[in-house]
PDB file as gemmi writes it, atoms N, CA and C in Angstrom:
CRYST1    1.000    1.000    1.000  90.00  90.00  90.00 P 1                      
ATOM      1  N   UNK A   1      24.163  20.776   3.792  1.00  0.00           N  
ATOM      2  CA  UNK A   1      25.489  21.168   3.347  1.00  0.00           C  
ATOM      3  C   UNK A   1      26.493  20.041   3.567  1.00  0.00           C  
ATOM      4  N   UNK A   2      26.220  19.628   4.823  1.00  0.00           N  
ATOM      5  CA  UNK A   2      27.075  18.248   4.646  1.00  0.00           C  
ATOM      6  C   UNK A   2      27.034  17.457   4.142  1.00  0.00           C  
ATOM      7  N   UNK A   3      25.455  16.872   3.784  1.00  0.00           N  
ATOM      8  CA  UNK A   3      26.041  15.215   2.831  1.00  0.00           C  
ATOM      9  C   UNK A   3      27.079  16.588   1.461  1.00  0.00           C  
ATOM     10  N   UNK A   4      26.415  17.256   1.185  1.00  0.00           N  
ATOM     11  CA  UNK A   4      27.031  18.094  -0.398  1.00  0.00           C  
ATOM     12  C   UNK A   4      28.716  18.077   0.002  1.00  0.00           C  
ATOM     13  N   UNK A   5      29.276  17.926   0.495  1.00  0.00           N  
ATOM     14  CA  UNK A   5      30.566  18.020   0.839  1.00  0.00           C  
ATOM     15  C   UNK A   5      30.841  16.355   0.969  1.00  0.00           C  
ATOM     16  N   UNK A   6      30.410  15.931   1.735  1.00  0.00           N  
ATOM     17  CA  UNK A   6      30.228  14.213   1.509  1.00  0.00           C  
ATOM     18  C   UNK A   6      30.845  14.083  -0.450  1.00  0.00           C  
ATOM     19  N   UNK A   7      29.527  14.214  -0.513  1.00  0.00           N  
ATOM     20  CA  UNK A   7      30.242  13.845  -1.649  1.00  0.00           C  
ATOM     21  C   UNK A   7      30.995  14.111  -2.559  1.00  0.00           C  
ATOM     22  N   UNK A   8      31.165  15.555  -2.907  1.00  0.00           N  
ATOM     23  CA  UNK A   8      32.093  16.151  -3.032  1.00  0.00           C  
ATOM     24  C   UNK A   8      33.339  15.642  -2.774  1.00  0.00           C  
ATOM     25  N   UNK A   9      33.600  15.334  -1.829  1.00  0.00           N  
ATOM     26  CA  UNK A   9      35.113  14.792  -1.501  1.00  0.00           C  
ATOM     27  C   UNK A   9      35.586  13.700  -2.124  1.00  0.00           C  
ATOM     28  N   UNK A  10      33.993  12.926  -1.806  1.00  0.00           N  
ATOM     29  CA  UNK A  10      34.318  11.532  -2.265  1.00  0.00           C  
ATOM     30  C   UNK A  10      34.788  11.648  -3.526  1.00  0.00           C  
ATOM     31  N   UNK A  11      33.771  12.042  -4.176  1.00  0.00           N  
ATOM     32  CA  UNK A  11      34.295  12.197  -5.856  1.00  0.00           C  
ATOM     33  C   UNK A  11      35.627  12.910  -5.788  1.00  0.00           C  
ATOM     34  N   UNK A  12      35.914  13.553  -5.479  1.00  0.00           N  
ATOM     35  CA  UNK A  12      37.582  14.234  -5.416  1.00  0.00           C  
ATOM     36  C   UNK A  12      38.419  12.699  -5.247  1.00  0.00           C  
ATOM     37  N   UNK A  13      38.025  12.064  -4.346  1.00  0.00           N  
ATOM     38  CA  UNK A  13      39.147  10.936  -3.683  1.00  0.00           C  
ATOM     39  C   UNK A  13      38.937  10.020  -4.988  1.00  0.00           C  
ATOM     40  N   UNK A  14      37.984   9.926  -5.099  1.00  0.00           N  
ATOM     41  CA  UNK A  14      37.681   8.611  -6.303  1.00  0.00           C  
ATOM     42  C   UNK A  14      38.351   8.999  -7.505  1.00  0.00           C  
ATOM     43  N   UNK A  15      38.158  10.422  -7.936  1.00  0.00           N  
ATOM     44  CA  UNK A  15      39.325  10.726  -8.935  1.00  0.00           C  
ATOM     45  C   UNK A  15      40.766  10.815  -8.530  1.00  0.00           C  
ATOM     46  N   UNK A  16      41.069  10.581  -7.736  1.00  0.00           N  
ATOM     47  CA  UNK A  16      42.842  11.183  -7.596  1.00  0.00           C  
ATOM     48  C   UNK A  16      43.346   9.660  -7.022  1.00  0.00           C  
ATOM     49  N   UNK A  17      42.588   8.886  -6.809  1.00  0.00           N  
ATOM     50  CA  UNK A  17      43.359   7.546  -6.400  1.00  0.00           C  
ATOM     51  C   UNK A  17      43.522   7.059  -7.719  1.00  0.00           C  
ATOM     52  N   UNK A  18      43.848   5.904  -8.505  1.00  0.00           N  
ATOM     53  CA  UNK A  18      44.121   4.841  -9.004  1.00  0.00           C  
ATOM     54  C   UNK A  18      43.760   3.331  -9.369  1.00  0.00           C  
ATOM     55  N   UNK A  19      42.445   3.279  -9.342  1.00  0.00           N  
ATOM     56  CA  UNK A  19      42.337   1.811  -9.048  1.00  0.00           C  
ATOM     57  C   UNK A  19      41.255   1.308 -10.350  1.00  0.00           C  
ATOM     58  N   UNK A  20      41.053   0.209 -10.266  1.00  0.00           N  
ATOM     59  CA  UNK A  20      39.856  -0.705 -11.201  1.00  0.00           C  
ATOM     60  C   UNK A  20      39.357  -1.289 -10.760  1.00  0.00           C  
ATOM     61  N   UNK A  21      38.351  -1.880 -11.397  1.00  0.00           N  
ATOM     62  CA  UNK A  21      37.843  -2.772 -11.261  1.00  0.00           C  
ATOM     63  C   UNK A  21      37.998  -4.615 -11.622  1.00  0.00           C  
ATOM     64  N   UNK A  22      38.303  -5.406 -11.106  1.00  0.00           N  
ATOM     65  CA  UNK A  22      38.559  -6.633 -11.893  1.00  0.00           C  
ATOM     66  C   UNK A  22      37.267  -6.905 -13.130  1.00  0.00           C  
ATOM     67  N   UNK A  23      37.292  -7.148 -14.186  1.00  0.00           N  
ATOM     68  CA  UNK A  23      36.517  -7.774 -14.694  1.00  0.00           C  
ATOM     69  C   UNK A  23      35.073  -8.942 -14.482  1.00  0.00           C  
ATOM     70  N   UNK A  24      35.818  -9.440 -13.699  1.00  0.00           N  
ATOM     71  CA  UNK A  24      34.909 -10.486 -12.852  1.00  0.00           C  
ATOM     72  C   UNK A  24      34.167 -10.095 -12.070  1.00  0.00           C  
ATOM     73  N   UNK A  25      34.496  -8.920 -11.610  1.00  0.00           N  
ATOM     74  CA  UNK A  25      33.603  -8.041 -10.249  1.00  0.00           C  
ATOM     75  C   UNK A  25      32.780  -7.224 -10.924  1.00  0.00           C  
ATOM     76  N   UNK A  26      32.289  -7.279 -12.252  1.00  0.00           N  
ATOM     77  CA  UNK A  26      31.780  -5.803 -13.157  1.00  0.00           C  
ATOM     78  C   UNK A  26      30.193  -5.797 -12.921  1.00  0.00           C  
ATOM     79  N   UNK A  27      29.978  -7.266 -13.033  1.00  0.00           N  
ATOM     80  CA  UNK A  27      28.328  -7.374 -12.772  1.00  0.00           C  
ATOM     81  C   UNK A  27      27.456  -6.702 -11.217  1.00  0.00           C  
ATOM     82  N   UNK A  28      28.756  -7.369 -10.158  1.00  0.00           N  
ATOM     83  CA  UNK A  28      28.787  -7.188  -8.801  1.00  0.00           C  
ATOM     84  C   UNK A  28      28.532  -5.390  -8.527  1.00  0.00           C  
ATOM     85  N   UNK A  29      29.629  -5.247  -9.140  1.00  0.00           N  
ATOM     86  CA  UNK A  29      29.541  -3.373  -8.903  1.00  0.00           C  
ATOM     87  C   UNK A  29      28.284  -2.863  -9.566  1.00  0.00           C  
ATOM     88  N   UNK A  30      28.241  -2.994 -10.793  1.00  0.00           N  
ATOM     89  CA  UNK A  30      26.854  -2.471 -11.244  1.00  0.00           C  
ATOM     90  C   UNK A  30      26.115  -2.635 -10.726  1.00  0.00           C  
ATOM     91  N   UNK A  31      25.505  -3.965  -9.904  1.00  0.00           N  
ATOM     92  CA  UNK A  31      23.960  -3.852  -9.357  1.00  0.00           C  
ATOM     93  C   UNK A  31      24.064  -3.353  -8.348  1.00  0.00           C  
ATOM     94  N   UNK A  32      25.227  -3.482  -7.545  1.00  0.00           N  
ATOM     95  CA  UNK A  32      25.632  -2.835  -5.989  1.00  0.00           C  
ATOM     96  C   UNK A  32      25.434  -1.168  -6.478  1.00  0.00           C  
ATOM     97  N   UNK A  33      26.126  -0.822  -7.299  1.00  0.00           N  
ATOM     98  CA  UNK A  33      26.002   0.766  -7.293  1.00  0.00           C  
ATOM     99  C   UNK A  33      24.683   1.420  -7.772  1.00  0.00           C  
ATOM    100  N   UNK A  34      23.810   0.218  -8.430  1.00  0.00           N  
ATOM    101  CA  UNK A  34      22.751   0.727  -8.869  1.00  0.00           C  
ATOM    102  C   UNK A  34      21.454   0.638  -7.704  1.00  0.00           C  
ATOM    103  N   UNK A  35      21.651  -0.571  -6.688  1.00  0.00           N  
ATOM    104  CA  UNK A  35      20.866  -0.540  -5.361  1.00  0.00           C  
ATOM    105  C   UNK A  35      21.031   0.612  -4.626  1.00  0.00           C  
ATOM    106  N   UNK A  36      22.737   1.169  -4.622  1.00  0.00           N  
ATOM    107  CA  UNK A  36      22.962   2.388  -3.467  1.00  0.00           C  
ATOM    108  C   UNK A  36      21.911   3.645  -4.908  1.00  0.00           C  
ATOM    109  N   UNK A  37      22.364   4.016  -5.481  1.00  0.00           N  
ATOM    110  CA  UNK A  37      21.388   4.929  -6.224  1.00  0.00           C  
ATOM    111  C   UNK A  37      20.287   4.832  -5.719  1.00  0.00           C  
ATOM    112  N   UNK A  38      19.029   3.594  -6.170  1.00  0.00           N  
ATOM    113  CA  UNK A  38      18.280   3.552  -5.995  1.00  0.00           C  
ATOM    114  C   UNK A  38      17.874   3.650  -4.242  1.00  0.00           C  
ATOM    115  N   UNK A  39      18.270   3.570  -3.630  1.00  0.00           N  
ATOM    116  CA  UNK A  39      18.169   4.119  -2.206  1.00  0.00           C  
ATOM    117  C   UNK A  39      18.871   5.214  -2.007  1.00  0.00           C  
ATOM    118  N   UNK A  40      19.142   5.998  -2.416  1.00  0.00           N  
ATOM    119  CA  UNK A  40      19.661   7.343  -2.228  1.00  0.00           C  
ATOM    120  C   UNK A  40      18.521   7.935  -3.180  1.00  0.00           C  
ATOM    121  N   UNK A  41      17.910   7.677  -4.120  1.00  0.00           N  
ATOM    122  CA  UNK A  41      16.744   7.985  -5.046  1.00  0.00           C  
ATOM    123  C   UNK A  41      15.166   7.860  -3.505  1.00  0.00           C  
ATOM    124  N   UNK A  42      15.510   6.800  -3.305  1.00  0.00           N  
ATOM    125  CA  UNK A  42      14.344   6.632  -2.489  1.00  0.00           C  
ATOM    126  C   UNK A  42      14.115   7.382  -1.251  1.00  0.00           C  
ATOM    127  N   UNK A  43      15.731   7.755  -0.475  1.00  0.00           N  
ATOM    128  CA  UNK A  43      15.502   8.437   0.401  1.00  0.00           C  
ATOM    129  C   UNK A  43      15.643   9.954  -0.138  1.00  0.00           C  
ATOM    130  N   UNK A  44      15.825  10.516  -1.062  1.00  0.00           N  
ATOM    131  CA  UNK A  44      15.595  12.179  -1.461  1.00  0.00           C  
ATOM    132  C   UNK A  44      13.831  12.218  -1.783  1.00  0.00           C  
ATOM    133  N   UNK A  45      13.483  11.222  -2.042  1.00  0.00           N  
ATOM    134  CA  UNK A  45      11.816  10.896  -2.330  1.00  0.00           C  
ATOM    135  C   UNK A  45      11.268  10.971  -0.471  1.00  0.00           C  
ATOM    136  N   UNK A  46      11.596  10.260   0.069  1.00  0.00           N  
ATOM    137  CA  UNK A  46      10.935  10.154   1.329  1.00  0.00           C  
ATOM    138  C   UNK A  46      11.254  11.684   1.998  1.00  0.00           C  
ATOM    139  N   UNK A  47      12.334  12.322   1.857  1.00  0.00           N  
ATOM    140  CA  UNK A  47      12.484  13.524   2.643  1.00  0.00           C  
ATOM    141  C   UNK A  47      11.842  14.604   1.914  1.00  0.00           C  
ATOM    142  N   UNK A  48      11.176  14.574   0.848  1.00  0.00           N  
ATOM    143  CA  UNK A  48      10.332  15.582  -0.061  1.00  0.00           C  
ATOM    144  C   UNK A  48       8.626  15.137   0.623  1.00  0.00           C  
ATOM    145  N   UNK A  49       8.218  13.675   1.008  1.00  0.00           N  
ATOM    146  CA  UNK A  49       7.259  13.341   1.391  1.00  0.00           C  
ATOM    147  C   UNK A  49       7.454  13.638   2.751  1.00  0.00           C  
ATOM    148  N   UNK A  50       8.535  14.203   3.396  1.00  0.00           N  
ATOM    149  CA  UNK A  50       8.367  14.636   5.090  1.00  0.00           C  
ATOM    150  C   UNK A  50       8.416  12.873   5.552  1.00  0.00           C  
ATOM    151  N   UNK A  51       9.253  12.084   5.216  1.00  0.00           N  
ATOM    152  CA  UNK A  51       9.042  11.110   5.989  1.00  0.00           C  
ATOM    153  C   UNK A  51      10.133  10.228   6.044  1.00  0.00           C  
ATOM    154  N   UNK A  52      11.333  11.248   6.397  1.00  0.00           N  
ATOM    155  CA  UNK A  52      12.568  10.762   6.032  1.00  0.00           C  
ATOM    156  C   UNK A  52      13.042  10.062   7.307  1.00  0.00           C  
ATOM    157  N   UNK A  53      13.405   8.836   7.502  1.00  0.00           N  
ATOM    158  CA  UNK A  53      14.356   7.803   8.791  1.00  0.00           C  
ATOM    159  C   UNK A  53      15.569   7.864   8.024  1.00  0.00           C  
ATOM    160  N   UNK A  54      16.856   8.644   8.863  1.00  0.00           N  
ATOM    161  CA  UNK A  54      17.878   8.250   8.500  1.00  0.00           C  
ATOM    162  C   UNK A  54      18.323   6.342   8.832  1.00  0.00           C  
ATOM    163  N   UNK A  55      17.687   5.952   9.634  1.00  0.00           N  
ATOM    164  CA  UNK A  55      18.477   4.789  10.751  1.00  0.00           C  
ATOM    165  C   UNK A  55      17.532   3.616   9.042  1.00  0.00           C  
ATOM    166  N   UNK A  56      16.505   3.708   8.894  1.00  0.00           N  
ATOM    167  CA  UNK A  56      15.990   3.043   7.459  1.00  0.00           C  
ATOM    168  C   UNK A  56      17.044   3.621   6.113  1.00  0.00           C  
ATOM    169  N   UNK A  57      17.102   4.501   6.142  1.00  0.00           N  
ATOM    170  CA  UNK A  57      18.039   5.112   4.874  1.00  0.00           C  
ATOM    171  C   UNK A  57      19.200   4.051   5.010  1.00  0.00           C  
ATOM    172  N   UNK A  58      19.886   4.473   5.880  1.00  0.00           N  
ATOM    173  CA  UNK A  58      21.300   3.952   6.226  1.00  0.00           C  
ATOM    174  C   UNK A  58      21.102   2.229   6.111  1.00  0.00           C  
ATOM    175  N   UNK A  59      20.216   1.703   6.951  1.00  0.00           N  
ATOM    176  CA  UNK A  59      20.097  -0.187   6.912  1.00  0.00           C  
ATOM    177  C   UNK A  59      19.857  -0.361   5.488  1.00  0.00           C  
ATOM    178  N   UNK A  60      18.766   0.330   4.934  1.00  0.00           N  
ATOM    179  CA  UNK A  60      18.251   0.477   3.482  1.00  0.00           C  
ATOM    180  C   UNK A  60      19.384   0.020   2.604  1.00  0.00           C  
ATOM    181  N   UNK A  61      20.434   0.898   2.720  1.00  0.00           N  
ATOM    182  CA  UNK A  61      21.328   1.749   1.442  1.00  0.00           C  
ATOM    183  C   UNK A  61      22.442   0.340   1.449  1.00  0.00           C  
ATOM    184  N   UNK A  62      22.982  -0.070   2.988  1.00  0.00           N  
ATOM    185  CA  UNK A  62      23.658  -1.599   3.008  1.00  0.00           C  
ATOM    186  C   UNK A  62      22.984  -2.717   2.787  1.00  0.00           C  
ATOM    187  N   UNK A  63      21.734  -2.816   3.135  1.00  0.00           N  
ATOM    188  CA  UNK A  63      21.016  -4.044   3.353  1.00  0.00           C  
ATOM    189  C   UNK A  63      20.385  -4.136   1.582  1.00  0.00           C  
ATOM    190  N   UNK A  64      20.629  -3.142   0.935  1.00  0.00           N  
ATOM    191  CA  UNK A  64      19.499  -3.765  -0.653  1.00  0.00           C  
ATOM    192  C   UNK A  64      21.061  -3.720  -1.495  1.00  0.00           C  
ATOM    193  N   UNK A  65      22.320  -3.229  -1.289  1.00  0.00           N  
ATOM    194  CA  UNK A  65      23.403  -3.603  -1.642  1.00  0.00           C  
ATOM    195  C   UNK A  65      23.969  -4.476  -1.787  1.00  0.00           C  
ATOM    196  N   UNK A  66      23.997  -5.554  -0.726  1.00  0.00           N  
ATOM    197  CA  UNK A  66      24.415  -6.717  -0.080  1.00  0.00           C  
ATOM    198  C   UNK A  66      22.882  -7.840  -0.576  1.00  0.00           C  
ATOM    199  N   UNK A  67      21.761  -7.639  -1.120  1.00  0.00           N  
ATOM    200  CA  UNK A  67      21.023  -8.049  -1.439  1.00  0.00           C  
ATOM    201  C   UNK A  67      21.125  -8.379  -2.907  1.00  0.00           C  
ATOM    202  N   UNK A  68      21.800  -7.422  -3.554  1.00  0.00           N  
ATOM    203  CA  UNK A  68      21.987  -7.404  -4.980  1.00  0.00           C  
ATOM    204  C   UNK A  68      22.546  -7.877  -5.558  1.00  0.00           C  
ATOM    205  N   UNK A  69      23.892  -8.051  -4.749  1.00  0.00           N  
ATOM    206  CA  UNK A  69      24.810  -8.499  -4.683  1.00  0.00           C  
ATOM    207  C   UNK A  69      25.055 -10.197  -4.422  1.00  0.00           C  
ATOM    208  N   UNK A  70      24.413 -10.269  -3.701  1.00  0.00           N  
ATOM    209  CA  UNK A  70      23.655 -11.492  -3.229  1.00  0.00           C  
ATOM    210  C   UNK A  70      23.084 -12.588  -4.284  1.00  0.00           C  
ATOM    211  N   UNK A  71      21.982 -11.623  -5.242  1.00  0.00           N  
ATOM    212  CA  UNK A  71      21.569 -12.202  -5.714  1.00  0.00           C  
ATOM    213  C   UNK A  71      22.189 -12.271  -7.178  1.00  0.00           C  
ATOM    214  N   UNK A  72      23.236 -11.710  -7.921  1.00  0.00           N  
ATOM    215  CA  UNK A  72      24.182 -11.695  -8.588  1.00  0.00           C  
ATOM    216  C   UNK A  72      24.994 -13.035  -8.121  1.00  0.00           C  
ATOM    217  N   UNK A  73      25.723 -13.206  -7.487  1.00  0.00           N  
ATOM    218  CA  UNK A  73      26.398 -14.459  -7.112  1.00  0.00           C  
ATOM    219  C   UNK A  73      25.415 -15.767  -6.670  1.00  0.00           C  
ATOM    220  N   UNK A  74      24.588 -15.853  -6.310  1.00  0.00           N  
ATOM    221  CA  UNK A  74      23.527 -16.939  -6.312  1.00  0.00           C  
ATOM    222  C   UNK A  74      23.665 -17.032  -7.787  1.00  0.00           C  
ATOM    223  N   UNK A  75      23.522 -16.452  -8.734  1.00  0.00           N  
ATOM    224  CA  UNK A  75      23.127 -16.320 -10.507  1.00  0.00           C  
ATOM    225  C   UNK A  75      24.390 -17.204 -10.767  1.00  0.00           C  
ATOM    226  N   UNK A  76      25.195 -16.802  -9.990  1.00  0.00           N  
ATOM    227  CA  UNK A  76      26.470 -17.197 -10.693  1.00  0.00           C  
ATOM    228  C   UNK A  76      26.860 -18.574 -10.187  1.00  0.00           C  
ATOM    229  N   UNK A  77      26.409 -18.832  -9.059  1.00  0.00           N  
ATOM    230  CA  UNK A  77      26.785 -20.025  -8.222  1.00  0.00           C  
ATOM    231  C   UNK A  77      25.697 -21.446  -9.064  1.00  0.00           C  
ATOM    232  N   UNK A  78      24.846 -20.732  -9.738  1.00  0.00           N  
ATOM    233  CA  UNK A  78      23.794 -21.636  -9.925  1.00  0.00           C  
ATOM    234  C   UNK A  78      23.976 -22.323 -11.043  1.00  0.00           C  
ATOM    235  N   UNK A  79      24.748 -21.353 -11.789  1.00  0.00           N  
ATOM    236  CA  UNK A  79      24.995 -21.143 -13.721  1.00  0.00           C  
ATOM    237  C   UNK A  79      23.828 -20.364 -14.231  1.00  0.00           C  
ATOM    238  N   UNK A  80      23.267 -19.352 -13.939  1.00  0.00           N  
ATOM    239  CA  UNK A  80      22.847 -18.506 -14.262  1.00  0.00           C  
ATOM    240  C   UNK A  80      23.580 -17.238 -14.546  1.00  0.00           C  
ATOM    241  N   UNK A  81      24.493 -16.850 -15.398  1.00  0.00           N  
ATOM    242  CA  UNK A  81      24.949 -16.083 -14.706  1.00  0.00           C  
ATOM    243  C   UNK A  81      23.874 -14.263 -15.603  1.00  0.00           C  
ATOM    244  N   UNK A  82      23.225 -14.905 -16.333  1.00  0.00           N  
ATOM    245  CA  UNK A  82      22.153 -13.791 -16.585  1.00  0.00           C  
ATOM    246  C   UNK A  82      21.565 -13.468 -15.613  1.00  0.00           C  
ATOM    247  N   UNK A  83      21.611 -13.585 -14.201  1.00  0.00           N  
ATOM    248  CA  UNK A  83      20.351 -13.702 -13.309  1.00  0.00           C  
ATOM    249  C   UNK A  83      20.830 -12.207 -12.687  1.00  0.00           C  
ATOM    250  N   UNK A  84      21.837 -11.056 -13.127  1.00  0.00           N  
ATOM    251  CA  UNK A  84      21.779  -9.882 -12.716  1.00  0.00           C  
ATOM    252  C   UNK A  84      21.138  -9.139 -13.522  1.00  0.00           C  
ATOM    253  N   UNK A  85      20.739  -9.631 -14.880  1.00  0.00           N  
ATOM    254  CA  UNK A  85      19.596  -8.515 -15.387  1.00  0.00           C  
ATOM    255  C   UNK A  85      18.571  -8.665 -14.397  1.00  0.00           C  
ATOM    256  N   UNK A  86      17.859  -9.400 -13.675  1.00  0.00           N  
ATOM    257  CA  UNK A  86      16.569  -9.584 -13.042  1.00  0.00           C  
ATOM    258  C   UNK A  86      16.766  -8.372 -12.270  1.00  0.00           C  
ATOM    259  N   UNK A  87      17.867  -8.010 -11.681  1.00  0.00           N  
ATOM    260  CA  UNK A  87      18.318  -7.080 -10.203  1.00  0.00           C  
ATOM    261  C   UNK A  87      18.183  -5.739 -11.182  1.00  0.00           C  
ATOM    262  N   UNK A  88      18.801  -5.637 -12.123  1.00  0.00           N  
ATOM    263  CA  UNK A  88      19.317  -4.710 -13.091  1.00  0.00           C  
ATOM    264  C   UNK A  88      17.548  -4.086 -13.263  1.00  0.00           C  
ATOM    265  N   UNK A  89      16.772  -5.038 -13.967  1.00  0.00           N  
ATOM    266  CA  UNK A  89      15.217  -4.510 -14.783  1.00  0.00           C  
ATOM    267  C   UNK A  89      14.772  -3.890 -13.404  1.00  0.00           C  
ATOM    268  N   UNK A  90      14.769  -4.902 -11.926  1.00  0.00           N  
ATOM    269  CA  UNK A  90      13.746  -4.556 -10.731  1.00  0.00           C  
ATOM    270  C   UNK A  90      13.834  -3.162 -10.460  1.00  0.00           C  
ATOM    271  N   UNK A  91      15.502  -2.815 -10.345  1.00  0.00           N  
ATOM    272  CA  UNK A  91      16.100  -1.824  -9.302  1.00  0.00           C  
ATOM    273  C   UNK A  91      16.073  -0.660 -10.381  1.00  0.00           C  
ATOM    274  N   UNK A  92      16.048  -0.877 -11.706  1.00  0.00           N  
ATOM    275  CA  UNK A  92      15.478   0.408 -12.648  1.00  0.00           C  
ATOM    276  C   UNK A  92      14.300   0.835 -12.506  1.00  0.00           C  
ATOM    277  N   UNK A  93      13.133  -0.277 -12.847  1.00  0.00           N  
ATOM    278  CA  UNK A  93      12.267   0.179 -12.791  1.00  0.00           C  
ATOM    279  C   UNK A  93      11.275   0.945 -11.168  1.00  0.00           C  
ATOM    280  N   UNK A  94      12.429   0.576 -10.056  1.00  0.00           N  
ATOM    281  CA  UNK A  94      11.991   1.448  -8.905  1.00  0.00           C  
ATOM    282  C   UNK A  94      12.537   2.622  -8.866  1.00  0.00           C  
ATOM    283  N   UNK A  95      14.005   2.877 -10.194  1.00  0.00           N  
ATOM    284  CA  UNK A  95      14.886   4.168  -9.864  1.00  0.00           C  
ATOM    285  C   UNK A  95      13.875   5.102 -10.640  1.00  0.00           C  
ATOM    286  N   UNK A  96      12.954   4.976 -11.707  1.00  0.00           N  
ATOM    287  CA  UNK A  96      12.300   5.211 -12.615  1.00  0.00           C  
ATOM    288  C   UNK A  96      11.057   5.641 -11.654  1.00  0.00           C  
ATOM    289  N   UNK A  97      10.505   4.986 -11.235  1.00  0.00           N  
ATOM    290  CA  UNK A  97       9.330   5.089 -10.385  1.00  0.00           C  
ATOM    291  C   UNK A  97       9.596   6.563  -9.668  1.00  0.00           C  
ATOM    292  N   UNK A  98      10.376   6.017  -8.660  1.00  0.00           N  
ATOM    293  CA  UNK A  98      11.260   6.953  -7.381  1.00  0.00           C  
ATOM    294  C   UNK A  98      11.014   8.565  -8.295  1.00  0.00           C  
ATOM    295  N   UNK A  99      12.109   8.625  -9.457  1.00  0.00           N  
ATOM    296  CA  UNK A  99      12.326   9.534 -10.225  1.00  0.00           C  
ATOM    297  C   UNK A  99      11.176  10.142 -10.563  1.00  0.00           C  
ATOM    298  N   UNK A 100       9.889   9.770 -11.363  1.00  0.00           N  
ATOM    299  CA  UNK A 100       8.790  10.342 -11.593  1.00  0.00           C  
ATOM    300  C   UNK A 100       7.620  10.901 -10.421  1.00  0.00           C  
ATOM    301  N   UNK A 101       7.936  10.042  -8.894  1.00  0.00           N  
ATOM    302  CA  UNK A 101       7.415  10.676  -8.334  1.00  0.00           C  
ATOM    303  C   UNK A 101       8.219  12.247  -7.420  1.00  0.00           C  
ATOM    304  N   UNK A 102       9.155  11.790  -7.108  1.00  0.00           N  
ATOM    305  CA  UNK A 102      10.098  12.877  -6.925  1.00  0.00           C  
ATOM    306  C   UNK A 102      10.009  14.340  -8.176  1.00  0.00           C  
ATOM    307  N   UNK A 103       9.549  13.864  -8.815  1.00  0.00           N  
ATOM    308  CA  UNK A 103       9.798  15.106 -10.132  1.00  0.00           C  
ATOM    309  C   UNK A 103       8.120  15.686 -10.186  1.00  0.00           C  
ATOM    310  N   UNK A 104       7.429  14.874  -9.573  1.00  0.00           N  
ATOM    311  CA  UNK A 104       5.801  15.439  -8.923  1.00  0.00           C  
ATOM    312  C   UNK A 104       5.891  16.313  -8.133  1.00  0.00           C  
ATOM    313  N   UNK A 105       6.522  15.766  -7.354  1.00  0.00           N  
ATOM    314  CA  UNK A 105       6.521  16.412  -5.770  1.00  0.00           C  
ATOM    315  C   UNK A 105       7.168  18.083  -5.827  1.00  0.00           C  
ATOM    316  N   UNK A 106       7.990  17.669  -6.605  1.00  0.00           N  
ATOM    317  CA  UNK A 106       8.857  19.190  -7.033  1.00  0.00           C  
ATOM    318  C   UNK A 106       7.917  20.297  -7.970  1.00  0.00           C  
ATOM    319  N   UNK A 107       7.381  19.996  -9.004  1.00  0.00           N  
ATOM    320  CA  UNK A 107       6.425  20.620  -9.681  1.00  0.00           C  
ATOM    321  C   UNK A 107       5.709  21.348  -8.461  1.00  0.00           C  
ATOM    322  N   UNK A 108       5.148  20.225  -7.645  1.00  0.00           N  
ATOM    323  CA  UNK A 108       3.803  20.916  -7.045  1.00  0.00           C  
ATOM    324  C   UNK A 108       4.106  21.585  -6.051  1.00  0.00           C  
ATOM    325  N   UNK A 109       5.913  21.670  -6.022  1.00  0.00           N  
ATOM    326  CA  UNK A 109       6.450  22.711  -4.893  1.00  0.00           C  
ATOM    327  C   UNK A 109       6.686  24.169  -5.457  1.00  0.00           C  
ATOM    328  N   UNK A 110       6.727  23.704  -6.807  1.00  0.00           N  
ATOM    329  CA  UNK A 110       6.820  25.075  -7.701  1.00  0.00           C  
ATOM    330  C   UNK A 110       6.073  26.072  -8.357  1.00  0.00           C  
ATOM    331  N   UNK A 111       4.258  25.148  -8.112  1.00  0.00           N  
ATOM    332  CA  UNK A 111       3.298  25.767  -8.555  1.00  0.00           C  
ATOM    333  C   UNK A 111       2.957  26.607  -7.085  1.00  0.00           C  
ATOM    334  N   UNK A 112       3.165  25.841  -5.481  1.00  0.00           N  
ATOM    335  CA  UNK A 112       2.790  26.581  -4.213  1.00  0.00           C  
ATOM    336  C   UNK A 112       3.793  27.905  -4.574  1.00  0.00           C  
ATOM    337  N   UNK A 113       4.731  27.663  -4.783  1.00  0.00           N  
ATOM    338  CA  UNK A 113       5.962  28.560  -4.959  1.00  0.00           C  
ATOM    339  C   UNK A 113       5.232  29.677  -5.343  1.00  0.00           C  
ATOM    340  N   UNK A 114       4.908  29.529  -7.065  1.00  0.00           N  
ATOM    341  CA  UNK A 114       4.670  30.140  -7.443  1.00  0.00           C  
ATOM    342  C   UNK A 114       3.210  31.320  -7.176  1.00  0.00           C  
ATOM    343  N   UNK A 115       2.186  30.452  -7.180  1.00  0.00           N  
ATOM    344  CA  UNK A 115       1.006  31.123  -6.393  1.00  0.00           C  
ATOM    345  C   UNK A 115       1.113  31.885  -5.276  1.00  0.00           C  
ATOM    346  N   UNK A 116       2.231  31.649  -4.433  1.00  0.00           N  
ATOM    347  CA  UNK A 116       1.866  32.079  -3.389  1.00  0.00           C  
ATOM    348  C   UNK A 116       2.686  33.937  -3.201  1.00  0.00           C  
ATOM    349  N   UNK A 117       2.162  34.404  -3.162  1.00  0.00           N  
ATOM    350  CA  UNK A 117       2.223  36.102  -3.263  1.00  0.00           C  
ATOM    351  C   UNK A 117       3.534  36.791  -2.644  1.00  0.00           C  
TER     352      UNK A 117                                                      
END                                                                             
């Protein structure tokens, strides 16, 4: 119930403030927001597999953010500045992954569900 209020709020706050994004920062945010997804994807996957570490979630969720991010400005520092599709294709195709097994795991919670009397 709490993260559900977590975010909840957040999204409340994020709508009622005011702000943008600079242009220049657009690449930055996308892969950053698409790493936190994809670790928030990964940890609703690990707590369906019973094998959930918040203290990994949490390092996880900053540490592949700041990675992405990372490697977005290396792209840019280099003259690459295409080098955030690379982050963009990786971190899909694990949100994709994540997603299809998570959507297993649920089925086969719904067939015990169901079978069971």
């Amino acid at each position: 119930l709490a993260p559900a209020c977590g975010l909840i709020g957040g999204v409340l706050i994020a709508l009622a403030l005011p702000w943008h994004v600079p242009i220049q920062y657009g690449n930055y945010l996308s892969v950053a927001l698409l790493a936190g997804l994809d670790t928030i994807l990964g940890g609703y996957r690990a707590g369906l597999e019973e094998r959930f570490d918040d203290h990994v979630f949490v390092t996880g969720f900053f540490i592949n953010m700041l990675a992405a991010t990372a490697l977005v400005w290396l792209g840019d520092l280099i003259g690459l500045r295409e080098l955030y599709l690379a982050a963009v294709v990786a971190l899909g195709m694990r949100m994709f992954t994540n997603l299809g097994i998570v959507r297993r795991l649920l089925v086969a919670r719904m067939r015990v569900f169901r079978e069971t009397p």
